[in-house]
N, C-alpha and C positions, 0 to 999 in steps of 0.2 A: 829585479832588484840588484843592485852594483855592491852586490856582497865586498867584493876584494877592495873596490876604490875606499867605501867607506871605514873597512877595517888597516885600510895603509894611511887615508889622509885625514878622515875629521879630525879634529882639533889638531891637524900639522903632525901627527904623528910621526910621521915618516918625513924623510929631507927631498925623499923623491920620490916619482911615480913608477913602480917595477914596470916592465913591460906587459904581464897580465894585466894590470891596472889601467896601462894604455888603452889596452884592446878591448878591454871592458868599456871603459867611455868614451871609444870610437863606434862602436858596435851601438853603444846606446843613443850617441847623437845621433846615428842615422835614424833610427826608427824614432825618435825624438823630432829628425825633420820630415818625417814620412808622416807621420801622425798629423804634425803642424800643417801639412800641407793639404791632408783630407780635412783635416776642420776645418782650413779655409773654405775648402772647392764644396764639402757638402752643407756648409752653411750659403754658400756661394758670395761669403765675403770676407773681410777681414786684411792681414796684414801679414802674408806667408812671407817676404820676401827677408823684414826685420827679426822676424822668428827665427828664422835660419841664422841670420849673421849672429844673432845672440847666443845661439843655444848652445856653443862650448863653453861660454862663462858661466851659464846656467847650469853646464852638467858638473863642470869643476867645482863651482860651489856650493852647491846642493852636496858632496861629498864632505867639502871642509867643513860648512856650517854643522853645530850643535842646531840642526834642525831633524824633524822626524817627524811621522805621524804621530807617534808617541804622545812624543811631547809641545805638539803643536798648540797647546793651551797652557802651557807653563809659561811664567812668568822670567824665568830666567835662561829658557832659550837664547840663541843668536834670533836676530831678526833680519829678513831680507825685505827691502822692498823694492817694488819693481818703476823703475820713474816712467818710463817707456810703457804705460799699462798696454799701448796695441800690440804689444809683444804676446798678450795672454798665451796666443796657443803653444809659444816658443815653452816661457816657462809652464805651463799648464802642464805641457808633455814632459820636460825634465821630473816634474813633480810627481810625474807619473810612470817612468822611468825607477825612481827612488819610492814606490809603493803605497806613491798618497794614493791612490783610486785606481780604478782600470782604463786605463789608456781608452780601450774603443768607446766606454761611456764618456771620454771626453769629446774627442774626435766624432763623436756618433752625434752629439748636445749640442756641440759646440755654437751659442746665438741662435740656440732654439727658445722659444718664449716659456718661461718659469725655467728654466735650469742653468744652474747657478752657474755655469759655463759661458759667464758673461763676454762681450765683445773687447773688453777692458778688462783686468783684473782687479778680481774684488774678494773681502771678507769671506763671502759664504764657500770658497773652496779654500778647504784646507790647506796648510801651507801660503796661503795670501794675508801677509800683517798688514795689508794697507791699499786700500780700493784705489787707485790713479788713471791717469787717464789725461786730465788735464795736466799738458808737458810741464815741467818744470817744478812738479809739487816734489819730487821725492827724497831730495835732502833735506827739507825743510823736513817730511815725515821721519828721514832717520837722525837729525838733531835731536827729535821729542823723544826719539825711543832710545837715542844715547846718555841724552841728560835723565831722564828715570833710571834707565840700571845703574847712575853711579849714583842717583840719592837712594836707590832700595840697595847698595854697597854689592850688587850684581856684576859679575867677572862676563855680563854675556856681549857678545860684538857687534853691534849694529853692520850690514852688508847694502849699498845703498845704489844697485845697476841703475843706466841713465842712459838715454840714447845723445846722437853730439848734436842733432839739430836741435834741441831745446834748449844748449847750453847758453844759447844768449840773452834766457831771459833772467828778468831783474831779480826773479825771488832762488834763482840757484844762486847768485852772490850773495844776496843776503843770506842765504845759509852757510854757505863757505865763510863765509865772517862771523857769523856767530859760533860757527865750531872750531875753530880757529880760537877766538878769544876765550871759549871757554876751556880750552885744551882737551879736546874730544878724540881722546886718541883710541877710544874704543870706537872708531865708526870710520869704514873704508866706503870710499865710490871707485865704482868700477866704471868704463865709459865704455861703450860700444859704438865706437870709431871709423863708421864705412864708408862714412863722408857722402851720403847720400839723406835725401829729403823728400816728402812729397813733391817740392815742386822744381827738384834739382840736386846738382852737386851744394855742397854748401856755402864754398866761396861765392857761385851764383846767386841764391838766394839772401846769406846775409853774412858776407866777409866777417873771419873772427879765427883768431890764431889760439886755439884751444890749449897745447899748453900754455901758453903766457899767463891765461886767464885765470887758471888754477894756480900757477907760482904768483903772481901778485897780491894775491889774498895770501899768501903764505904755505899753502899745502906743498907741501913733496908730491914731485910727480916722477908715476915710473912707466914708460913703454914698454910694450909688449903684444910679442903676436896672438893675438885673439883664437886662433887659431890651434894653436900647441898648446896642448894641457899640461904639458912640461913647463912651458913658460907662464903659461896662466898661474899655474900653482905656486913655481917659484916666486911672481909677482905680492900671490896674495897672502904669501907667506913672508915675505919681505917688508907689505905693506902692515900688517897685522904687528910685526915685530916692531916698525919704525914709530920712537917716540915723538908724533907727534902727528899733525893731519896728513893722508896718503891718499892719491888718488892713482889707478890705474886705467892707463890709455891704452885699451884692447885694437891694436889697427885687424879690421875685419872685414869682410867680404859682401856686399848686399847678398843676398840670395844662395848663399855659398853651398852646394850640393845641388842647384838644380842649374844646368848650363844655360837655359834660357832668361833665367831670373837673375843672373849674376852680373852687379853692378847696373842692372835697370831700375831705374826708379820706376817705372812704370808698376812696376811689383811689390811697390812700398802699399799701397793698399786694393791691390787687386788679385782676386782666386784665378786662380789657372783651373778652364777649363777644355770641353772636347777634347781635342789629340794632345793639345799642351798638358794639362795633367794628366792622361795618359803617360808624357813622356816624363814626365815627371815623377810620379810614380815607380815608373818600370827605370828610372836613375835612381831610386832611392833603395830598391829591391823590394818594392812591392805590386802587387799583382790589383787591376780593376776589380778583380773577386772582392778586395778589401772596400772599396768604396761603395759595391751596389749592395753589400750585406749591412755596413752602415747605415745608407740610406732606408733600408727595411727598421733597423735596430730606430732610426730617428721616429719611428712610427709611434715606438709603441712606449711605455712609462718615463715618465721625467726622473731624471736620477735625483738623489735627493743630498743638499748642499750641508756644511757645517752649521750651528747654533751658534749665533758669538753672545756669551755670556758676556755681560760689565761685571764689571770684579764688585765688591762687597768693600767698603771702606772702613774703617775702622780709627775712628777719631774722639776725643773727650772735645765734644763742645763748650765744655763751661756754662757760666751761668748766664744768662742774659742780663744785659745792662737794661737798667732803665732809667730814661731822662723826666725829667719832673719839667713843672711847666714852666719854670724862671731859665730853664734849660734852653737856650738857642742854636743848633749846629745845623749844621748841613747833614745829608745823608751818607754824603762819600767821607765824611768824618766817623760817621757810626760804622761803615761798614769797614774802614781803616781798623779801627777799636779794635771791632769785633775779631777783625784777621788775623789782627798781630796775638789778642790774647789765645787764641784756638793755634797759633800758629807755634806761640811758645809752651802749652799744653803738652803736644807733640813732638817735639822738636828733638829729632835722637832717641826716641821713644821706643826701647824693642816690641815690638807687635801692632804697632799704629804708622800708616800710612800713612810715608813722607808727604810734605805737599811743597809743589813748586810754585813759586809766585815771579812772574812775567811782569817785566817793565818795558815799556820805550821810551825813556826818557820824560817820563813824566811822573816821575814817583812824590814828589813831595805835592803836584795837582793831583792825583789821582789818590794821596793816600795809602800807600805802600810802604811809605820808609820807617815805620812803627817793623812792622813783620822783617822787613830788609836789616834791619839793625838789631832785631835779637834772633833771627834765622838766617844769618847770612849763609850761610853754605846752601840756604835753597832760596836764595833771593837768585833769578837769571836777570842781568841789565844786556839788551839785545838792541839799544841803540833805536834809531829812526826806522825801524824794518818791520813794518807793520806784515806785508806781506807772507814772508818766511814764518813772522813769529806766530799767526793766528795755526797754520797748518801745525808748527812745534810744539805748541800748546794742545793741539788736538789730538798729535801723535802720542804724547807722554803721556795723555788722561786715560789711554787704554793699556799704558805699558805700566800698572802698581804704583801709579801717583795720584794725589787729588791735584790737579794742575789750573791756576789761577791767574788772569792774562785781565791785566786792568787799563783799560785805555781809555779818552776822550768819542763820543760816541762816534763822529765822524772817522775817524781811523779804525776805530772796533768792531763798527760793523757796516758801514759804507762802502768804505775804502776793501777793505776785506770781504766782501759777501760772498763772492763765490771760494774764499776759503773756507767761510762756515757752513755753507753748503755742502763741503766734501764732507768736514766735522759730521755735519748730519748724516750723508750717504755712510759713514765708514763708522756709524754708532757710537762717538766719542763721544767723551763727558769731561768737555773745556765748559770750565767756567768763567765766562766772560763779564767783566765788569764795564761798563759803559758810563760815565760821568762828563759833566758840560752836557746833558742832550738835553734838545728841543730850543725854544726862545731862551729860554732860563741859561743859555751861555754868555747871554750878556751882549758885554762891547766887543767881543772878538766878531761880532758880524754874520753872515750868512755861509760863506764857506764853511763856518763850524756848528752851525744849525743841523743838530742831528734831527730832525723833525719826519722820520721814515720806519725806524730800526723796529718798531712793532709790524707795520708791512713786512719789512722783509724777514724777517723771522717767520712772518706766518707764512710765509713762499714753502716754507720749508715744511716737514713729516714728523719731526721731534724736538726741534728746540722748543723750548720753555722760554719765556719771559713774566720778571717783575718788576713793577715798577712801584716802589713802596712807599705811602705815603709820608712817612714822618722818621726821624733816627730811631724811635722803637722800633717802626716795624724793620726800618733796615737792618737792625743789628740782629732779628730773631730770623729775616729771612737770610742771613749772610750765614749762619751756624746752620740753618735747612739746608740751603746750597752746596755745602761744603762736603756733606755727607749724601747726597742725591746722585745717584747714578743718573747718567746722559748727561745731553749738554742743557746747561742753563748760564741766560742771559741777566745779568739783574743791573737796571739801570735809573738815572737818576741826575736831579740839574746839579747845580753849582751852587747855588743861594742858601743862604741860613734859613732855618725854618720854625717858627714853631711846632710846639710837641701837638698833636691832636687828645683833645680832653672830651672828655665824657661830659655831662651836662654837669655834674657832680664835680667837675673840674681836678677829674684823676685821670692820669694818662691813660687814654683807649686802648694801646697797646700793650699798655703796659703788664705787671707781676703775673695779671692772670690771662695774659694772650699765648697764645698759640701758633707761629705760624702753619697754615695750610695750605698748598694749592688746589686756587681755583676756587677760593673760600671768595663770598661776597659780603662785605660789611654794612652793616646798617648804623653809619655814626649817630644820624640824627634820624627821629621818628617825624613821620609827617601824613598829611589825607588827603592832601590837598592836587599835590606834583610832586616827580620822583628827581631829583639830580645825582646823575649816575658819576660821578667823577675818577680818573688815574693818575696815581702819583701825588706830584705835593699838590695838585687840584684839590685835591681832600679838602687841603685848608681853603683854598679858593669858595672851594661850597660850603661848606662851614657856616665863613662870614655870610654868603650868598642867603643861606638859609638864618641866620640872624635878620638878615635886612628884612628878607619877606615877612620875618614874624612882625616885627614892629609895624607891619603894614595888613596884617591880620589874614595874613596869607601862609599856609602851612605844610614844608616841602620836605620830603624824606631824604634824607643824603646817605646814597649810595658808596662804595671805593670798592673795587677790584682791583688788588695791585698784579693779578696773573689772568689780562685781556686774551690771553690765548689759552686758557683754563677752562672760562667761564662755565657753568651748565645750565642750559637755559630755560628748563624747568623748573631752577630754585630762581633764574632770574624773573622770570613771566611768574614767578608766584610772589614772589616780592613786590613787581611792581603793579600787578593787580590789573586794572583798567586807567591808571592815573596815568596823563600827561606824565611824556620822562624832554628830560635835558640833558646831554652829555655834554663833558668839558673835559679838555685834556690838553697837555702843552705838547700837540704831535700834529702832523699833518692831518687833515679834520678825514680826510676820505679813507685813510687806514688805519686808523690807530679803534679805541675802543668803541669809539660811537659808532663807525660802519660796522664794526661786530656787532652790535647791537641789532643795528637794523638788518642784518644778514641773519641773524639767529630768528627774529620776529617773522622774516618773509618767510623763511624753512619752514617755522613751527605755524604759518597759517595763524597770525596773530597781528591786527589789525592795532597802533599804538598810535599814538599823534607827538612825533619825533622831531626834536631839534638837536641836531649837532653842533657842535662849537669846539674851537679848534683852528688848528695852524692854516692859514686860506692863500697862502704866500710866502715868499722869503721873506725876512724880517730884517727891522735895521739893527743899525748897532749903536747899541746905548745902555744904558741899565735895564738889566732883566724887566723891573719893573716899569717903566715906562717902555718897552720894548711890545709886554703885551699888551699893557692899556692899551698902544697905539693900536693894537691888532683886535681889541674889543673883548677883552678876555678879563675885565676886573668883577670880582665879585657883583658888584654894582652892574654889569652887564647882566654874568649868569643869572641874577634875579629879574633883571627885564625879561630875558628871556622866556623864563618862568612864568613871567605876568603875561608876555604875549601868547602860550600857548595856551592858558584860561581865559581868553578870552573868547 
């Protein structure tokens, strides 16, 4: 444990490092790359070489940050995240240096299967705010965790390492832009600058003048030898102090500490083994005694990882709106409504959980500028930057915010999936709004045909999706949402709707609804066929099931607006033995219907199934002639109906 460093520099204490304090985190970076270098070789892979050039930034900071075992589940910590996650063993071992765990259980685990000693760093070891891996996520994660501490009025510092071959991709500018515009002066990047890459120096693989690229966006940039903890410290005490964005440029060493590894790319992801880690090793001042008593240690019990709790929200929902049936809106109107009023509920509210609400320039389409114009200090406008913003939306939703990102579905979750994917891996609770999906976008054509975003969500281990039939049920699931821990999807078209009425012609969602996931609705009773419908289909079967009566035919209409909920024992009890039809405005082979029939072959249940649904790209015209073209008018779904009785 770096007793001395911690008590001369966390929070900048001190103006400089005494020379005990030197020797203390000289002493601990070696055994820091001694460690790194047996998790390599007794995993027999990994990435010793970026481990090494990092792990002076890593030991210097690990002292300044207000970070600790401690207080490694508090909310107003500093936060580091690692953008470089194949660095794990580099910072794994500072972190272990500074008392999170015992070094050999890392170094012993390290990419052993079940311990949390992952190959990337991730949540389940202590001291990790943010799973990465895939380059170029990590400012995007420290934008979310910067903009949360200043809506919860949190003094803590976002810390945001980055290795330089990533710096060209698209979503580290988008994040330098948006911290920038939003004067994020609580959030420093550090860069670990060795100018090597998997496949190269970095001018060879892909030309790019790294400071330029940071002063254009506007951040201050400071060099420095990566090297000197002298100069490290003065940097990130320079950068901490400077009003305004700060990045520091660590120039450092590939492999620094081991003669053979230094400056070879070859060792960006390759374990040294036989005589090479031996010699490796016996440079670092460690003895093979340490590697073969590991390898015995990796036999025997998995060590066991952190719990990441989701925090508990704490919000006044209000009352739910209800629309009556002369009522016409759209969905993304109701769930507009609903945000802004729970929005101004809260709003500065001592004991209730700020909530941030995420634009791309689509707030007056998507319904946002209600909440934006009586919350403005947590309205974030982030511009064209889908990319950056899905990961900053996902970062804040674990850092003491309810965080709210409203997009058209082609950008929210298309355009984005493998950011919501990390969302998923790293247990966030982004609230994702998705509006325009499916045909129902209209004339804007097939480029905006979200006709997927139920597939790919169910790719996924946690996300949630809704897709709610009518402005009741959106405005009851939008106040569910808001308060639900993890992440949830809730999505929905463009077109005005009718309200859905009970046969008694009161709204079915309405005064006495409830929302619940994973609840299955029975609008209409029927004995005859079942039509399972999602989203505004509801009404589609509705009418569907009006047609068939006047034809003496009598069809039960289903709605599940949470397709990835379902239980398919209240479904298979519902629809009995009767012919079902599903309809939905989604790509027909992922969305509800193929759950259905996936649930039916599981459960050994024999049904006579017709799908209906998106069978192509669509043209571009009005919504409703868009799907007639595609076969999807009421007046279909009921042939359909009649052809499975037959």
């Amino acid at each position: 444990m770096l007793m001395k460093v911690i008590e001369e520099i966390r929070n900048f204490k001190n103006s400089t490092i005494s020379a005990e304090g030197l020797e203390e985190l000289k002493e601990a970076a070696r055994k820091g790359r001694l460690w790194s270098v047996l998790a390599t070789s007794i995993a027999n892979s990994g990435h010793p070489a970026g481990s090494l050039s990092s792990m002076d930034i890593y030991m210097t900071l690990l002292g300044v940050a207000n970070v600790s075992l401690e207080n490694s589940d508090s909310q107003d910590r500093d936060r580091i995240v690692v953008s470089h996650g194949h660095t794990s063993p580099g910072f794994y071992s500072a972190l272990a240096a500074y008392g999170f765990f015992d070094p050999k259980e890392m170094y012993s685990n390290f990419r052993r299967t079940g311990s949390p000693f992952q190959g990337h760093v991730e949540r389940d070891v202590p001291g990790v705010d943010w799973g990465t891996g895939n380059l170029g996520q990590g400012l995007s994660a420290g934008v979310g965790f910067a903009l949360a501490a200043r809506a919860r009025g949190s003094e803590a510092h976002t810390w945001v390492v980055m290795g330089d071959g990533g710096q060209v991709k698209g979503q580290v500018a988008e994040a330098r832009r948006i911290a920038m515009k939003e004067k994020l002066f609580n959030l420093t990047a550090i860069i670990d600058w060795n100018d090597i890459q998997i496949s190269g120096r970095l001018n060879e693989v892909m030309p790019f003048n790294l400071p330029e690229l940071w002063k254009a966006d506007g951040w201050h940039v400071i060099e420095c030898d990566g090297h000197s903890y002298s100069k490290i410290y003065e940097a990130m005490k320079a950068a901490s102090c400077y009003k305004g964005c700060a990045v520091i440029l660590c120039r450092t060493v590939m492999g620094k500490g081991v003669s053979f590894m230094q400056n070879i790319p070859d060792y960006h992801g390759k374990a040294a083994s036989g005589e090479k880690l031996e010699q490796a090793i016996k440079e670092l001042g460690g003895t093979m005694d340490m590697f073969d008593k590991a390898i015995e240690t990796r036999k025997g019990p998995l060590p066991k990882g952190r719990k990441v709790a989701l925090d508990k929200v704490v919000l006044d929902l209000g009352t739910p709106k209800t629309y009556n049936k002369d009522d016409k809106t759209d969905n993304r109107g109701a769930f507009g409504t609903a945000l802004a009023e729970v929005g101004q509920l809260n709003y500065k509210k001592e004991g209730r959980t700020p909530m941030l609400v995420f634009d791309c320039d689509l707030v007056g389409s998507v319904k946002t500028d209600c909440f934006a114009e009586a919350c403005i200090a947590n309205f974030v406008e982030t511009g064209i930057q889908e990319h950056a913003t899905a990961t900053v939306v996902g970062a804040a939703s674990v850092a003491g915010v309810v965080s709210v990102w409203a997009a058209f579905g082609v950008f929210g979750a298309d355009e984005v999936y493998n950011q919501q994917r990390l969302n998923d891996i790293n247990r966030a609770s982004s609230k994702t709004v998705l509006t325009h999906v499916g045909l129902d976008v209209g004339e804007d054509g097939m480029t905006h045909q979200c006709i997927d975003y139920v597939g790919l969500f169910r790719n996924t281990f946690g996300w949630k999706v809704i897709v709610p039939a009518d402005p009741n049920q959106t405005d009851r699931a939008t106040r569910w949402m808001l308060s639900e821990p993890g992440n949830v999807c809730l999505a929905m078209g463009r077109s005005k709707l009718s309200v859905i009425l009970k046969e008694d012609g009161t709204p079915f969602y309405g005064d006495s609804y409830t929302f619940k996931y994973g609840d299955i609705d029975t609008i209409r009773e029927g004995k005859d066929a079942v039509i399972i419908a999602m989203g505004h289909f509801a009404g589609r079967a509705v009418e569907a099931h009006d047609i068939l009566a006047k034809q003496g035919i009598s069809a039960k209409v289903l709605h599940c607006a949470t397709p990835l909920g379902m239980d398919s024992n209240e479904l298979f009890k519902i629809i009995g033995k009767l012919p079902v039809v599903t309809c939905e405005d989604h790509h027909v082979n992922t969305g509800i219907g193929s759950i259905v029939a996936m649930m039916a072959a599981r459960a050994g249940i024999a049904i006579k199934l017709k799908n209906m649904g998106v069978t192509r790209y669509g043209f571009s015209g009005p919504s409703s002639e868009v799907m007639s073209e595609m076969n999807l008018d009421p007046s279909d779904i009921a042939d359909a109906v009649k052809a499975q009785l037959k």
